[in-house]
N, CA, C and O of each residue as an XYZ file, in Angstrom:
428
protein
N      59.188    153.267    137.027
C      58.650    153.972    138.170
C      58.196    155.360    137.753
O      58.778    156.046    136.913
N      57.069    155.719    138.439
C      56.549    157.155    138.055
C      57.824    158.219    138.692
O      58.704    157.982    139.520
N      57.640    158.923    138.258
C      58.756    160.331    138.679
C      57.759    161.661    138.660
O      57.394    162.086    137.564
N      57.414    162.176    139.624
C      57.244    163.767    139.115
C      57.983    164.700    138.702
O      58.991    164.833    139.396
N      57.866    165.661    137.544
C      58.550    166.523    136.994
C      59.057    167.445    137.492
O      58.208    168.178    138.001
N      60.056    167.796    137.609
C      61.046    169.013    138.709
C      61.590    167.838    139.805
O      62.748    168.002    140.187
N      61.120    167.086    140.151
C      61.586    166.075    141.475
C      62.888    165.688    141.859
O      63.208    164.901    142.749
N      63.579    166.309    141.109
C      65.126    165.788    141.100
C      65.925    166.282    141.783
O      67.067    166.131    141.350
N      65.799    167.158    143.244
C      66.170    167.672    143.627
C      67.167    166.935    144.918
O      66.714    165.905    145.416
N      68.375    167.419    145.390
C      68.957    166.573    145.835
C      68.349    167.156    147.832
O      68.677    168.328    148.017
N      67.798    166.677    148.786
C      67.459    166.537    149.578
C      68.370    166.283    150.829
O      69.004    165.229    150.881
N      68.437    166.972    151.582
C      69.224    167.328    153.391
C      68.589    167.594    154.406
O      68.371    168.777    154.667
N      68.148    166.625    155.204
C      67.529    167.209    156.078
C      67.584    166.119    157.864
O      67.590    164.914    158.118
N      67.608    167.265    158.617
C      67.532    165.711    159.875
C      66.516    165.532    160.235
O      65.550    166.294    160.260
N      66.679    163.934    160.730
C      65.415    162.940    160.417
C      64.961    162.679    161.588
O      63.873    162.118    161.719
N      65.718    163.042    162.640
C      65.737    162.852    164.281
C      65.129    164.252    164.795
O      65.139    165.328    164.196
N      64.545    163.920    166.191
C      63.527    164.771    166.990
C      64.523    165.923    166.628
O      65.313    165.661    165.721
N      64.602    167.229    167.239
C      65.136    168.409    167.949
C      64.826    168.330    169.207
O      63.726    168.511    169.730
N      65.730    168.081    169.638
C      65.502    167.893    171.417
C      67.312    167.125    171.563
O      68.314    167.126    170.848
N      66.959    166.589    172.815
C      68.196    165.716    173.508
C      67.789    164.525    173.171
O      66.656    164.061    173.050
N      69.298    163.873    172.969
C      69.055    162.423    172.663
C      70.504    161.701    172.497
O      71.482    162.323    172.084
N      70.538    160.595    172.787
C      71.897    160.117    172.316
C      72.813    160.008    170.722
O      73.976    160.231    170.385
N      71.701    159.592    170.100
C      72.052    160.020    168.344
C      70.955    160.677    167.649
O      69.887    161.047    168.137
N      71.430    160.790    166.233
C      71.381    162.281    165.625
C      71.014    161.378    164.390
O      71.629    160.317    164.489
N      70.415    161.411    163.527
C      70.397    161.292    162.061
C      70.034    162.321    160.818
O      68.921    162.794    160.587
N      70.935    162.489    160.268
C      71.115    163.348    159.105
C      70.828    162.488    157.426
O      71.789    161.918    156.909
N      69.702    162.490    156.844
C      69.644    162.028    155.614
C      69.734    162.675    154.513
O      69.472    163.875    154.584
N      70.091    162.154    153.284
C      71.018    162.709    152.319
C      69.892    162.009    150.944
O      69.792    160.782    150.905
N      69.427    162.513    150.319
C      68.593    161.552    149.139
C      68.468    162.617    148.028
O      67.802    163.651    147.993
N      69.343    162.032    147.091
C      69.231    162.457    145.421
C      70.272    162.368    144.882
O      71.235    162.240    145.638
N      70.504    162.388    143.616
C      71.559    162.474    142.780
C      72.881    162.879    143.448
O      73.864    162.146    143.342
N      72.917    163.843    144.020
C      74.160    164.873    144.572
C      74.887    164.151    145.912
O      76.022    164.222    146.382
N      73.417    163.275    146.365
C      74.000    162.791    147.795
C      75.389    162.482    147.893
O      76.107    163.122    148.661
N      75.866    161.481    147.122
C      77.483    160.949    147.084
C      78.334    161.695    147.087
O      79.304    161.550    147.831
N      78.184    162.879    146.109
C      79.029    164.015    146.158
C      79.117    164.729    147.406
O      80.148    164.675    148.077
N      77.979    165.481    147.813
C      78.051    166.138    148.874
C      78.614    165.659    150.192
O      79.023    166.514    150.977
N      78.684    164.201    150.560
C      79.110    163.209    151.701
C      80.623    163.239    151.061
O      81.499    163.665    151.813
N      80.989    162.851    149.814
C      82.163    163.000    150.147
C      83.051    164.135    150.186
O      84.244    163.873    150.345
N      82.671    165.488    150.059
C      83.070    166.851    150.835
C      82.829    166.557    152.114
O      83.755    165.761    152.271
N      82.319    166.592    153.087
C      81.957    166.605    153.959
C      82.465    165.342    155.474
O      82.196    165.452    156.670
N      83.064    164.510    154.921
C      83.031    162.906    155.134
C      84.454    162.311    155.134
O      84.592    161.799    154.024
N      85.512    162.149    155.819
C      86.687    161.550    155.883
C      86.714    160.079    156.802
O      86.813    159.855    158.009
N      86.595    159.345    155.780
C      86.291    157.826    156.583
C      87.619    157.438    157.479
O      88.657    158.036    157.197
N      87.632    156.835    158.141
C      89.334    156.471    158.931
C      89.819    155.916    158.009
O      91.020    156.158    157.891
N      89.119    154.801    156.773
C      89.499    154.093    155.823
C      90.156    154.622    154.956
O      90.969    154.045    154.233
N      89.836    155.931    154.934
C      91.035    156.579    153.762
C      89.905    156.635    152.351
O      89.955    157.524    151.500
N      88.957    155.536    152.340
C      87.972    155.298    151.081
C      86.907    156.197    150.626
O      85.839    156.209    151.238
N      87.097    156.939    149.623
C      85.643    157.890    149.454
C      84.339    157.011    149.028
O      84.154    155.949    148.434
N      83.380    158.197    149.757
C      82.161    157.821    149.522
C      81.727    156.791    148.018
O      81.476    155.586    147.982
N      81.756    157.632    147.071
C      81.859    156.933    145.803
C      82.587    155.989    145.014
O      82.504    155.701    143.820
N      83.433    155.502    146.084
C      84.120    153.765    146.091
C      83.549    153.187    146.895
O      83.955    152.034    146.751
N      82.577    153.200    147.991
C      82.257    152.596    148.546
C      80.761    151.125    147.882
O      80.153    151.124    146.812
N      80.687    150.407    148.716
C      79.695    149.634    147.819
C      78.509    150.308    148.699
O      78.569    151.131    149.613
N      77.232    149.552    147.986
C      76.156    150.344    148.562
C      75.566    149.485    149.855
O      75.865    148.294    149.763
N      74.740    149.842    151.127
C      74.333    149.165    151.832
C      75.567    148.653    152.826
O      75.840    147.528    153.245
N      76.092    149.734    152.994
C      77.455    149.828    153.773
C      77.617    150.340    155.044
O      76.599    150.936    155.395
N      78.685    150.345    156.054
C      78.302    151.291    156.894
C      79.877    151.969    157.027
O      80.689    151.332    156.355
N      80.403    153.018    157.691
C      81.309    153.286    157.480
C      81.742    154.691    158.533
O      81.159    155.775    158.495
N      82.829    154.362    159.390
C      83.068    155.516    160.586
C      84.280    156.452    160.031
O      85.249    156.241    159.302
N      83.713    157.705    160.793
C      84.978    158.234    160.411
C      84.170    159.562    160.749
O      83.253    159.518    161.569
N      84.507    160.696    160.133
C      84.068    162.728    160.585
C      83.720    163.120    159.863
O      84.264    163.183    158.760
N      82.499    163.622    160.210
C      82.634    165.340    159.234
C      83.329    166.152    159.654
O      83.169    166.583    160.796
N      84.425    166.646    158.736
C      85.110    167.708    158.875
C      84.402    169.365    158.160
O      83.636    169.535    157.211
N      84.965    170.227    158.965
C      84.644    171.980    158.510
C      85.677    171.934    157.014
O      86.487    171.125    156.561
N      85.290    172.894    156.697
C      86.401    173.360    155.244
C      87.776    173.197    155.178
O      88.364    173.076    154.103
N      88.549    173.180    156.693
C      89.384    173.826    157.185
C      90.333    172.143    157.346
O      91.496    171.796    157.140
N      89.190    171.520    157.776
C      89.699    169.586    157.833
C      89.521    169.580    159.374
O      89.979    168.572    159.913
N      88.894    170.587    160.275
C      88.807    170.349    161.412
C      87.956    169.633    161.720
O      87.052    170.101    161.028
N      87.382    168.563    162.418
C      86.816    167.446    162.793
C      85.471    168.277    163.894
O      85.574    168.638    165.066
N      84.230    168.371    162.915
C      82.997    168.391    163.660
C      82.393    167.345    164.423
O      81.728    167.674    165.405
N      82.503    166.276    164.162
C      81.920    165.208    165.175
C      82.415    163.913    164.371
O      82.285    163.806    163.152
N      82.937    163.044    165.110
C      82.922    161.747    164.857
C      81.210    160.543    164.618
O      80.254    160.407    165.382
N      81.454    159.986    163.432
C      79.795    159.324    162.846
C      79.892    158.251    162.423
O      81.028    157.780    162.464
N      78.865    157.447    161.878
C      78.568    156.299    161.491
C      77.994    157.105    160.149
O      77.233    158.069    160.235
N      78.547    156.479    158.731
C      78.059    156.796    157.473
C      77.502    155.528    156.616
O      78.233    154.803    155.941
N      75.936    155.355    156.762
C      75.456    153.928    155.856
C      75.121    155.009    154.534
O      74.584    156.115    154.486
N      75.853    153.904    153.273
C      75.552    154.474    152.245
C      74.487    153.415    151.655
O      74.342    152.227    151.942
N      73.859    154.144    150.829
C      72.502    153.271    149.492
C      72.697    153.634    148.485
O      72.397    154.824    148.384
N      73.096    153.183    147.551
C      73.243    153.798    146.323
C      71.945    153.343    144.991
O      71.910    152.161    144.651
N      71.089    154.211    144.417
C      70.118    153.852    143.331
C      70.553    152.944    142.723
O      71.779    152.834    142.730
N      69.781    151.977    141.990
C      68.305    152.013    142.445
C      67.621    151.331    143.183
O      66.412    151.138    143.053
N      68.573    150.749    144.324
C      67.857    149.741    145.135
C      68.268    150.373    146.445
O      69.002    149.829    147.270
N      67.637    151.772    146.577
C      67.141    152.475    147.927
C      65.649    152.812    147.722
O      65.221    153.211    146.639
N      64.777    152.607    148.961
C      63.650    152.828    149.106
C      63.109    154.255    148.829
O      62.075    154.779    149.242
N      64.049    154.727    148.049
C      63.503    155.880    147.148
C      63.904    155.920    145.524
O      63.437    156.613    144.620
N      64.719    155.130    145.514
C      64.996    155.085    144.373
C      66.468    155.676    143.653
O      67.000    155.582    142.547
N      66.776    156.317    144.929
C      67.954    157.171    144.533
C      69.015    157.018    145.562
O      68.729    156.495    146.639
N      70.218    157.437    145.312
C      71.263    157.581    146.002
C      70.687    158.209    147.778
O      69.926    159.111    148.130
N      71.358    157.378    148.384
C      70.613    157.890    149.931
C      72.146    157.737    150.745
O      72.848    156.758    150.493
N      72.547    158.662    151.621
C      73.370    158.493    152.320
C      72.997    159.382    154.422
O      72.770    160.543    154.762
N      73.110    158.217    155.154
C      72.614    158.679    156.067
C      73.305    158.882    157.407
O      73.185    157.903    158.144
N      74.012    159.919    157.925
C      75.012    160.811    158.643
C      74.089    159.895    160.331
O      72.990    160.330    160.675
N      74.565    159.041    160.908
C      74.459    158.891    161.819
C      75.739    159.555    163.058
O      76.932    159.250    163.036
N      75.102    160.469    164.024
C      75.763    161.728    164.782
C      75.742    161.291    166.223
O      75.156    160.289    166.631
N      76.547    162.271    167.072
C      76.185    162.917    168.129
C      74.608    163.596    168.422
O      74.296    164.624    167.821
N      73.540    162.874    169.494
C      72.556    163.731    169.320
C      72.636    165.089    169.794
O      73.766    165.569    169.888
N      71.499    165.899    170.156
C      71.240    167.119    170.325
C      71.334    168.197    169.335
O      72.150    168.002    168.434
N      70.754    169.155    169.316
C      70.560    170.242    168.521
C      71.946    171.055    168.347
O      71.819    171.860    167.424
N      73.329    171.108    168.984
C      74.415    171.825    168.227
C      74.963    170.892    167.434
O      75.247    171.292    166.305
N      75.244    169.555    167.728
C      75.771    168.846    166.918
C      74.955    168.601    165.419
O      75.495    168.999    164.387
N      73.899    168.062    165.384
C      73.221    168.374    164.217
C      73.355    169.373    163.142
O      73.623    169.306    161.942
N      72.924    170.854    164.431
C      72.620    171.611    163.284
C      73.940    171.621    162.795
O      73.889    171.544    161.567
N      75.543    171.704    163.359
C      76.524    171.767    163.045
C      76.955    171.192    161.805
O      77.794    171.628    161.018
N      76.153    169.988    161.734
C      76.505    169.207    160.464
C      76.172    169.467    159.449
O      76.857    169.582    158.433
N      74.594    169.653    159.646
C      73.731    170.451    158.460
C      74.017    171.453    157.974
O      73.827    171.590    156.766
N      74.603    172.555    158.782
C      75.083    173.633    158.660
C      76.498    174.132    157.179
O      76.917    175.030    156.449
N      76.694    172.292    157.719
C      78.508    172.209    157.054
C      78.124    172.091    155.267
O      79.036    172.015    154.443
C-alpha cells in the first residue's frame, strides 16, 4: 500500500455532528490508538484494550486521571491491517451532545 511520508501520525477526533443527539462517536486511528484507549478505557471486563481481539465491541468508561467515571460507552476495536485504513482504529461510542464529547476528547 502507498503511504505518504510524515503520515504516521496517530489521529483523535469526533466523527459525530456538534449539536444534540442521542450518541456521540469519538475515533481513534494510528499506531498509538491502542495505547491511548487503554489510558483512558476501563472495560467492566477487567480486559485491556490490547488483549482484546480485533473487530470487537466492548462496554465499560472513560475514566478522568483520578479513575472517576466520565461517561459510560461502547468501545469497537480494529486492529491493522485489516481496518479500512490500514491501521489500528479504535472507536469511543458516547453519550451524545457537545459536553459529553468534548469531555472525552478533552481526557
Amino acid at each position: 500500500m502507498f503511504k505518504l511520508e510524515g503520515m504516521e501520525d496517530t489521529i483523535v477526533a469526533i466523527s459525530t455532528a456538534m449539536g444534540q443527539g442521542s450518541i456521540g462517536l469519538i475515533r481513534l486511528s494510528g499506531k498509538e490508538s491502542v495505547r491511548i484507549a487503554d489510558k483512558l478505557f476501563k472495560a467492566k471486563s477487567g480486559k485491556l484494550i490490547a488483549q482484546c481481539k480485533t473487530f470487537t465491541v466492548h462496554y465499560g468508561s472513560v475514566v478522568d486521571e483520578k479513575g472517576d467515571i466520565i461517561d459510560e460507552v461502547l468501545l469497537t476495536v480494529m486492529k491493522a491491517p485489516k481496518s479500512y485504513t490500514t491501521e489500528d482504529i479504535v472507536e469511543i461510542s458516547c453519550h451524545g451532545g457537545v459536553v459529553s464529547l468534548k469531555s472525552i476528547l478533552n481526557r
